[in-house]
C-alpha positions in Angstrom: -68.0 15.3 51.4 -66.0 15.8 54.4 -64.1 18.6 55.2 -60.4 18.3 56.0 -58.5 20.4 58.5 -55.6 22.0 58.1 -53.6 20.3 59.6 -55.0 17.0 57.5 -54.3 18.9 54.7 -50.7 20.0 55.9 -50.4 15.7 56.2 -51.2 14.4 52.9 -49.5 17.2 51.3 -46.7 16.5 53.3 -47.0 12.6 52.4 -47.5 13.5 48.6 -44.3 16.1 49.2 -42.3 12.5 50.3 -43.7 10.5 47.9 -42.4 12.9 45.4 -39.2 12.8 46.5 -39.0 9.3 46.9 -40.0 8.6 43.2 -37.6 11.7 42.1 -34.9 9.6 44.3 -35.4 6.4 42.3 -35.5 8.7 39.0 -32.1 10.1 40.1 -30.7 6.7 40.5 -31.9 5.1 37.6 -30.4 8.5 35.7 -27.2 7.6 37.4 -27.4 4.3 36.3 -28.4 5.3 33.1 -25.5 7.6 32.5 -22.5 5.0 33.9 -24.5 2.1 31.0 -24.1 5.1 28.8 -19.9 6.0 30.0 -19.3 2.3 29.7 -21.2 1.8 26.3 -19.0 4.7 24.9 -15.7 3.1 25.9 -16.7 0.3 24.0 -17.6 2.1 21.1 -14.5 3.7 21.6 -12.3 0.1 22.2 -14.3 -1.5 19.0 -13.0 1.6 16.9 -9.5 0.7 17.9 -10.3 -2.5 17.4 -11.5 -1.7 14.2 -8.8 0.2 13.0 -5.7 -2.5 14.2 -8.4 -5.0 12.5 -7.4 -3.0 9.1 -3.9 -2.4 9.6 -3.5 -6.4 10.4 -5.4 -7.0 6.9 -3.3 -4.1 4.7 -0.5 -6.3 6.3 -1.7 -9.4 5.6 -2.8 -8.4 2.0 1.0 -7.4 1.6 2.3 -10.6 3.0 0.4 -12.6 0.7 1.6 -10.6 -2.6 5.1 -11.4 -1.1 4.4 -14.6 -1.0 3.0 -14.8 -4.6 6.6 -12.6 -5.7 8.7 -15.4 -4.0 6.4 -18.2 -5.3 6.5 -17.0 -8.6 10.5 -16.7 -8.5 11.3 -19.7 -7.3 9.0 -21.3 -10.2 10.7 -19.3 -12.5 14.3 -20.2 -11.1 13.3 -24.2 -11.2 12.4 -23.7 -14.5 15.7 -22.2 -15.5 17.5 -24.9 -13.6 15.6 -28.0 -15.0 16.4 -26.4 -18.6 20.0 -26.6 -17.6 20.0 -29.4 -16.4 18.7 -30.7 -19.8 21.2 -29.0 -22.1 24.1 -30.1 -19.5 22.3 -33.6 -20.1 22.4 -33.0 -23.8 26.4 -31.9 -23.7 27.0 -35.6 -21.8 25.2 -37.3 -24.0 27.1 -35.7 -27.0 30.7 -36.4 -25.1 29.4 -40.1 -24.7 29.4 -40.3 -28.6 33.1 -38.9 -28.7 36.0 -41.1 -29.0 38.5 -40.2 -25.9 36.1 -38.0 -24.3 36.7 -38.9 -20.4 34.0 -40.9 -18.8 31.4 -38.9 -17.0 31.7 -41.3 -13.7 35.3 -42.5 -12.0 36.8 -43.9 -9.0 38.0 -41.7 -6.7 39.5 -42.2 -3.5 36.4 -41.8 -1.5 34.0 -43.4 -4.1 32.3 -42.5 -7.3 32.9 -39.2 -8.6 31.7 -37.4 -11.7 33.3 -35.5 -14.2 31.6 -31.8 -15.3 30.6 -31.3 -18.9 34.0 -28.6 -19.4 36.4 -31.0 -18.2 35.0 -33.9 -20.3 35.0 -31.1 -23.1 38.2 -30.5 -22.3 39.7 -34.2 -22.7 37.6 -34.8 -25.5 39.4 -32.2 -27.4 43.0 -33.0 -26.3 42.0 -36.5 -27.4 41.0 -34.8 -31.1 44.0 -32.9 -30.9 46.1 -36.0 -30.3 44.8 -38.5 -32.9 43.7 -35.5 -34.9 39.8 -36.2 -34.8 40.8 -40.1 -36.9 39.9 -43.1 -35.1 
């Protein structure tokens, strides 16, 4: 083995001094690096939250727009239902007054075409007819 002089020694502990620092350089960056991924990764994480929570409040609303729905849905079936049973017994009532003698006609001519006579009116004239002839045909 060789010996090394002092001032040999002095050089390669000198190079392994700036290798040293050269690696804890590239360590330094990659820490910087490593801590702006990390900064950035916890905005996400942050923006997904938000995200997460509007995601919620858009499906509580959602949720409540679909029970209105079903609320308006379900009255309007119930009001057609009402109306088409009216409309039956105010068929029946028509169909009674057709039977009476002197009831008015349900249909007329008017000045500006067909009109129609309600069931009260035809009610109506059907018993002023009675009234007149005293229910004798």
């Amino acid at each position: 083995m060789a010996r090394l002089t002092l001032a040999e020694q002095l050089r390669e502990a000198q190079q392994a001094l700036a290798e040293q620092q050269n690696s804890n350089g590239l360590l330094t960056a990659e820490l910087r690096n490593m801590a702006a991924e990390h900064s950035t990764m916890l905005a996400e994480n942050n923006q997904l939250r938000v995200t997460a929570g509007q995601l919620t409040l858009v499906k509580e609303e959602l949720e409540k727009v679909r029970k209105e729905l079903d609320s308006t849905k379900n009255s309007y079936t119930y009001a057609n239902n009402r109306a088409e049973k009216a409309e039956a017994e105010l068929e029946q009532c028509h169909a009674v007054l057709d039977g009476v003698d002197g009831a008015p006609a349900r249909e007329y001519d008017g000045d500006y075409g067909k009109k129609y006579r309600g069931v009260v009116t035809r009610l109506a004239g059907a018993f002023l007819s009675i009234a007149k002839t005293g229910g004798v045909k």
